[in-house]
N, C-alpha and C positions, 0 to 999 in steps of 0.2 A: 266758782265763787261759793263761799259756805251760808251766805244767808241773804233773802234780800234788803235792802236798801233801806231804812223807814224814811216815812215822808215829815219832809220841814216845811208845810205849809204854814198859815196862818192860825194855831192852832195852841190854847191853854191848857197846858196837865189838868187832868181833871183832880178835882181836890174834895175832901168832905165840905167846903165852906162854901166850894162854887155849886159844887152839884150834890147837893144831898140826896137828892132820889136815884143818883149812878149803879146801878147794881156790879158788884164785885164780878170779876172778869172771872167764869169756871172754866176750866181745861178738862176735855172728854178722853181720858183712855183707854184704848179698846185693844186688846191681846189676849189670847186665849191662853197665855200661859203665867200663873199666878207669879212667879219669880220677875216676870217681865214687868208683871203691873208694881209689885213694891221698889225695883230697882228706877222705874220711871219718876215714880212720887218721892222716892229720895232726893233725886234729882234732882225735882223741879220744885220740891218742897222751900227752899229759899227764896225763889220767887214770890211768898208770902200768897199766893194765886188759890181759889176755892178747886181742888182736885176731882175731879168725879170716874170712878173707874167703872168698866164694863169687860164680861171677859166672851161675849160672844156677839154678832152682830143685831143678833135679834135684844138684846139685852140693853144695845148700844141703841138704838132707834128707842125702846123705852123710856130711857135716862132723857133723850132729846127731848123726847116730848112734854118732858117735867119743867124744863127750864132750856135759857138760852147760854149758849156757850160761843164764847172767843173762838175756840180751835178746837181741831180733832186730830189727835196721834193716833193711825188704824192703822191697823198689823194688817200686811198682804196675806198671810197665810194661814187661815182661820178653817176650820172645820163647819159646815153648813152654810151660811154666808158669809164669800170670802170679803178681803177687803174692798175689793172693785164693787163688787154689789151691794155691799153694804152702803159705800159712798154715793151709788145711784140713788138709792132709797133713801140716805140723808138728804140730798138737792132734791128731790122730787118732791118729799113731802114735809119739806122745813117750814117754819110758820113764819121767820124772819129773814128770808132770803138766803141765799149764799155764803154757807157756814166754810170758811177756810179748813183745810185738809192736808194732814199731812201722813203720806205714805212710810210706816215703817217697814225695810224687807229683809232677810235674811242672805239673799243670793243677789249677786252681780246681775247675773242670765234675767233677774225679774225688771232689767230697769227699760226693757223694749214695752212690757205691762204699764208699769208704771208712768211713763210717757203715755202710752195712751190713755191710762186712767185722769189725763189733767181734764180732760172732759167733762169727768163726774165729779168736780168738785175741789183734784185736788191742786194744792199752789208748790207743793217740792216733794221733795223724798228723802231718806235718811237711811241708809245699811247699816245693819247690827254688825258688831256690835257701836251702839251708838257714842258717841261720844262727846260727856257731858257739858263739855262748854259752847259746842257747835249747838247743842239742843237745846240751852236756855235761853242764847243768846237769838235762835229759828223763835222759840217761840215767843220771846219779849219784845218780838215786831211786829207778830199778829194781835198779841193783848193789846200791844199801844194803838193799831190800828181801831180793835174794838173799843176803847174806851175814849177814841178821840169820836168815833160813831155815835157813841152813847153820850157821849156829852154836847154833840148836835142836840141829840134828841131831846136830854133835860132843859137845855136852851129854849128847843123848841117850844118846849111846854112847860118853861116858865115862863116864858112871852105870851103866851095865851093863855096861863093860868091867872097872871098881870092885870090882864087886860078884862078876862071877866070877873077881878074881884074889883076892877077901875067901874065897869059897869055896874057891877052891882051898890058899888057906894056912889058914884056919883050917876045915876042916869040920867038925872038933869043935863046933862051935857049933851052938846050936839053930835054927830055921826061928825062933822068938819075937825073940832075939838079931840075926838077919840083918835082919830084918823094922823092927827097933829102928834098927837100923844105915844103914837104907836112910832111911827115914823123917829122922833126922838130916841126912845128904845133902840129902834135899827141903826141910827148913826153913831150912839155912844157906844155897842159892842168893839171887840178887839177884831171880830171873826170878820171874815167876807162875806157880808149879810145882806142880800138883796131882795126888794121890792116890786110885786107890779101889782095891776089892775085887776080885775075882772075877766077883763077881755087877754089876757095877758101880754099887755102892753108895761115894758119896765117903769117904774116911776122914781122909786127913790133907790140910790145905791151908797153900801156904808162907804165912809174912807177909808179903808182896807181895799175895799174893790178898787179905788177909783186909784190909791197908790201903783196897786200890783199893775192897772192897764196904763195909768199917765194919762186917762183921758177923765174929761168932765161929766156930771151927771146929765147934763143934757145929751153929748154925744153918744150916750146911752138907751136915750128916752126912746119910750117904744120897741121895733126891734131894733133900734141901731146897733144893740149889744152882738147883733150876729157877724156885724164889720169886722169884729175883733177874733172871731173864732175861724178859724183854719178852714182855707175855699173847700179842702179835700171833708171836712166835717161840719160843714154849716147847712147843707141840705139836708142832713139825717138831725139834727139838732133844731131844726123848725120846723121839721113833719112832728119828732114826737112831739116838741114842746106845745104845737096846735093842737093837737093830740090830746092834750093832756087838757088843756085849758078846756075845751069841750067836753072832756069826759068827767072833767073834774078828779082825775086820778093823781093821784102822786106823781111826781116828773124826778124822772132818773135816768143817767147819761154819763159817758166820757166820752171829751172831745180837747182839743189841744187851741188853747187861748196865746192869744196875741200879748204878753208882757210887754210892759215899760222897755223902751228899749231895742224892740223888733222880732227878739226871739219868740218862739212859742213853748207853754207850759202846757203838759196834761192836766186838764181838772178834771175834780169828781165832782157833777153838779145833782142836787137832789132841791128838789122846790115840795112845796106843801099847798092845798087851798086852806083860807081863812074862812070858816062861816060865818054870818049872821045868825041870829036866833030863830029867824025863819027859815034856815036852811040854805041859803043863798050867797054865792062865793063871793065874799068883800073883795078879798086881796088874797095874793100870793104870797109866800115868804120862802126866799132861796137861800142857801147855802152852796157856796164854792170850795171846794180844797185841793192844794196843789198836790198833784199823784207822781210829779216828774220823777223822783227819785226810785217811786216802785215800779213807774212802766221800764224805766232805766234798769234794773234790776233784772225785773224778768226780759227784757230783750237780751241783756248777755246772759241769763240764764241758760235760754231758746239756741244762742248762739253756741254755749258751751256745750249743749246736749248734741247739737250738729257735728260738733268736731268730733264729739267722741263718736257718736257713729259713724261719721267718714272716717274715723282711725282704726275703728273696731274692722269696717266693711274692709280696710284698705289692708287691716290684717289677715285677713280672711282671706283675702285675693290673693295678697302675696304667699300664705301659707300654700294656699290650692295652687298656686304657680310651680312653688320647691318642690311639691309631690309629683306636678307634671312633669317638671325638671328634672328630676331623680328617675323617674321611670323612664324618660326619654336617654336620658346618660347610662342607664344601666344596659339597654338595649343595644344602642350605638357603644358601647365601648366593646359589646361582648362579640356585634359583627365582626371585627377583623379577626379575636380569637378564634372564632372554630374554624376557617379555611387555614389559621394558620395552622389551630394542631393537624390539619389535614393532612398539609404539606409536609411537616415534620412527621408526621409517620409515614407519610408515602416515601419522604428521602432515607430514612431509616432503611428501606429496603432495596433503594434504588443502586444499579450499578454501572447502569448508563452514562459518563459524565458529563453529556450533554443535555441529560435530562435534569442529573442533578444541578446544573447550572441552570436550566428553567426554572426549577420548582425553590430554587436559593431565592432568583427575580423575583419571582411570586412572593416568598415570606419575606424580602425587603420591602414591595409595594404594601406588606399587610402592616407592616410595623411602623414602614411612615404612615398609612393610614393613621396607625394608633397613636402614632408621637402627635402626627395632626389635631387629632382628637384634645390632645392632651393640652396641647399646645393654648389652642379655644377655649378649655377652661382655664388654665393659668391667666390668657387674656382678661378673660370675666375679673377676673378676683388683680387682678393691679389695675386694670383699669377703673375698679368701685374703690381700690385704694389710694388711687393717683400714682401710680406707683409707670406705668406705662409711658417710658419718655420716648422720647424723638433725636433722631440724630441727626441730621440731615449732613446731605453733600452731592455734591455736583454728580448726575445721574442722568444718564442718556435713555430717558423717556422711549425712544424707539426701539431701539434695543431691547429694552425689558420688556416691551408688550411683544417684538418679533419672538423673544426664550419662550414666553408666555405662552405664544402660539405652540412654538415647537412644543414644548412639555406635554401640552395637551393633545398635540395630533394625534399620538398613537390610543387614548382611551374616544377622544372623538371618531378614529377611524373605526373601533371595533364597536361605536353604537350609531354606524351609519352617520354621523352627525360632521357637515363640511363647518371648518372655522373660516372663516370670509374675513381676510385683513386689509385695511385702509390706511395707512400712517402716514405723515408725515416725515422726512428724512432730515434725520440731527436736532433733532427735539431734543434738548438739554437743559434742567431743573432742577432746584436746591432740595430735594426730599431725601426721606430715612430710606435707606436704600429696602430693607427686609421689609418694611410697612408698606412700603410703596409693593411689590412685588406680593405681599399677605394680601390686597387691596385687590390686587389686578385679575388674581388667581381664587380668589372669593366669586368677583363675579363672574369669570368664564366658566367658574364652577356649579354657581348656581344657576347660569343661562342652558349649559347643558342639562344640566337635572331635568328641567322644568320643559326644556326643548321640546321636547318629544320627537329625538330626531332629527329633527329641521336645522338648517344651516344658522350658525350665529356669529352674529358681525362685530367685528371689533373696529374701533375706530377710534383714531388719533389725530388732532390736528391743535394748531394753535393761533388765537387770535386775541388782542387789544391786552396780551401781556397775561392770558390765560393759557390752559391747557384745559382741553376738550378733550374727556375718554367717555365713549359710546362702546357699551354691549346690551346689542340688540338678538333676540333667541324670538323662536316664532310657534311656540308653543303653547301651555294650557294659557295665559295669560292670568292676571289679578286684579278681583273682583274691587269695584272702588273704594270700599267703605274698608277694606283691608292696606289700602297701598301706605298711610302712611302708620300703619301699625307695624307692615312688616322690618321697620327699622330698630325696632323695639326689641328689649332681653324675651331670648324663648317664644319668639312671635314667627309664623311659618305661614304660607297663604296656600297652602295645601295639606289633608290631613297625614300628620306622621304615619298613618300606617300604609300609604302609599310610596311617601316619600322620607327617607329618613334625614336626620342632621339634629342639632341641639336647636336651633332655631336662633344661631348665634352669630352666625356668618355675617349676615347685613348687619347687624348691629356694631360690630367690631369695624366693619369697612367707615361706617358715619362715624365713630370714635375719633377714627385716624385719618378720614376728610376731614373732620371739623377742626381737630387739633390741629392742622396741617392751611387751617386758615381757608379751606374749600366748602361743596357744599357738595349734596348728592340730592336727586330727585327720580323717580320712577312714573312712567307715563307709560298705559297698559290698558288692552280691551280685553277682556274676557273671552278666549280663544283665539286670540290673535298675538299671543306673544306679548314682552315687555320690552321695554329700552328702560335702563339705569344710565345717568348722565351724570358724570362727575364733572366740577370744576375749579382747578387747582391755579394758584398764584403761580409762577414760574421759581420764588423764590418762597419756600415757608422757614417756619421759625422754629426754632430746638424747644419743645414745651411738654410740658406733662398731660395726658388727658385722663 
């Protein structure tokens, strides 16, 4: 979102008529680089706003001190104090509170600073080069805020300027009569202008208050007013308020009030004490203003800043993935090369033609390797495109896991490793015959790998209109907090430099179970081996995944 929200509370433009003691709203800018500071006040110069510039931080804390200012546009990147410390120094030693801040930067990379700089003060940020409607329109939400501030204020104090020129010409009058008189004041404003005691107990509330809540000035009386204010903020909203009435301090607060109606508004509530001439607290005088529309602002502000760092992180992750991905593919593609040129120059010289009929087996097994290889990524890339359909047809399930077995006996036999088969006889099922068989041949591939050895069981059976395929290996096994990642692109539960593969294998087998209307799950101790547990419909459907 490019600006926040302003608030529509209960509140009159201020005017030369209404508030003649309002001081004109100045805007502080601070950049160290002269081109920056006339390019800004062009800018803003329509705004009709008092400009004030500064072109170093220490310059900038000067200017503060002179006067009070609406806003501050500070440059992050300042020679001596940057704009982060500069902005501490501003909230630390401001004399009228909480000066709104805004960050200018020149770099992307500065917005992880900038985020943390909301701390010191600041409400947004803005990257050069800026642009000029986004920035008058940012800063004619914090002028308005100041000047609806400041017109509290002249309110404030011309109610009590009122009052002691009411004293002074009439003090014949009673404290009952004065009391009368003030209270009139309070009910004829437009503002949300509320009343208490000494004790601060509420007594009178305008009709603005009593519109906004729907309730009556009695339901008010005392604390009742705390009925109305939010269960989650009405404990923190009467410690200060007690607080305050003892201390006799200024009372300032947001908290989320009860509306006409049922919903809740943020207010910004600021109360004031009334003295006597003896120094002695008559009364209190509050002011309410609806904030809904700025805490609304900066919540999806907060929210917007979240997404872009999970997109930023998510880029990040994915970039660090393709690099792992590309190193892991460079390596694995290059394994089956070199035994192959081996064997091609060993055949080159060979004259044996029994030999050369071995060493031929050999560079067949290296090039289906490689086709395999290749195979796995073509997979990748139709399946993120949709592009990976399903054929199905009547397929004798037994069958294809007995070929299964065979194919693998002879590399099972030369790594010690028994295959242990279990089937069912005439198992027959609606699948893509070559996906079905990529599936079967994934996992007796990977239960060897991982084996160490040890026999793996294959198993086949069928029950309530399912098919049940079990390969169970009894090897390193997989650690918990990995089993359901290894289903994932480029995810492996052993490190590649032991064990090679793209990390692509499981992830193409849950592809083509799930598209296939099944499911897959992996149940694993850490050295005891895994079991993968497919479970397939008897009949799947011709679909893309």
């Amino acid at each position: 979102m490019d600006h926040p929200v302003t608030s529509h509370a209960h509140f009159v433009a201020p005017t030369a008529s209404s508030s003649p003691d309002m001081k004109m709203p100045s805007i502080l800018i601070v950049d160290d680089h002269p081109a920056n500071l006339l390019a800004f006040e062009a800018v803003l110069g329509p705004l009709g706003h008092h400009i004030v510039t500064a072109s170093s931080g220490q310059e900038a804390l000067k200017q503060l001190r002179s006067g009070d200012f609406a806003l501050v546009l500070l440059d992050v990147q300042m020679p001596g104090l940057d704009g982060f410390e500069t902005a501490s120094l501003i909230q630390a030693h401001s004399p009228t509170g909480r000066i709104p801040i805004i960050f200018i930067t020149a770099a992307s990379q500065d917005i992880e600073q900038v985020m943390k700089g909301y701390s010191h003060g600041a409400v947004d940020y803005l990257l050069k080069p800026v642009d000029p409607d986004i920035l008058r329109s940012k800063v004619a939400v914090f002028v308005e805020l100041f000047e609806k501030g400041e017109l509290i204020k002249a309110q404030e104090a011309l109610l009590r300027q009122r009052e002691r020129e009411r004293l002074e010409r009439e003090g014949a009058r009673t404290l009952a009569e004065s009391e009368e008189r003030y209270r009139s004041l309070v009910l004829a404003t437009a503002h949300i202008v509320w009343t208490a005691d000494r004790q601060g107990h509420v007594m009178v509330n305008s009709p603005s208050w009593m519109a906004f809540t729907g309730q009556s000035a009695e339901e008010h009386r005392g604390l009742g007013w705390l009925e109305a204010v939010h269960p989650d903020d009405r404990d923190e909203a009467k410690r200060r308020w007690v607080e305050c009435v003892k201390s006799h301090e200024p009372y300032g607060i947001e908290y989320r009030l009860r509306r006409q109606g049922g919903a809740h508004a943020f207010m910004s509530v600021r109360a004031v004490p009334v003295f006597d001439r003896d120094g002695t607290v008559r009364e209190w005088i509050g002011a309410s203003t609806d904030i809904t529309d700025r805490k609304t602002a900066e919540r999806e502000r907060e929210l917007l800043y979240a997404r872009e760092r999970h997109a930023r992180e998510a880029a990040q992750e994915a970039v660090q993935v393709r690099d792992d991905f590309l190193s892991v593919a460079s390596h694995e593609l290059n394994t089956p090369l070199t035994p192959l040129k081996l064997q091609l120059g060993l055949l080159r010289r060979e004259t044996d033609p029994a030999r050369i009929a071995s060493r031929l087996d050999t560079i067949e097994r290296q090039i289906d390797r490689f086709g395999e290889l290749v195979t796995r990524l073509l997979d990748v890339s139709r399946i993120a495109a949709g592009r990976l359909a399903l054929e199905p047809e009547a397929l004798n399930l037994t069958a294809a896991m007995r070929d299964i077995a065979a194919r693998f006996a002879p590399e099972a036999a030369a790594n010690g490793c028994e295959l242990r088969l279990s089937v069912e006889d005439g198992i027959v099922g609606w699948f893509d015959r070559v996906r079905m068989d990529q599936v079967l041949a994934n996992l007796v591939s990977n239960a060897m790998k991982y084996g160490q050895g040890g026999p793996v069981d294959l198993c086949l059976e069928v029950s309530d209109g399912l098919v049940h395929i079990r390969v169970r290996d009894h090897g390193i096994g997989i650690e918990p907090q990995l089993q359901a990642r290894i289903f994932e692109r480029f995810e492996r539960a052993a490190s590649v430099r032991h064990y090679g593969g793209f990390g692509l294998g499981l992830w193409i087998v849950r592809q083509i179970v799930e598209a296939s209307g099944g499911h897959i799950v992996v149940e694993s101790t850490p050295g005891k081996g895994a079991t993968f547990s497919v479970d397939l419909p008897l009949r799947s459907r011709a679909i893309r995944c």
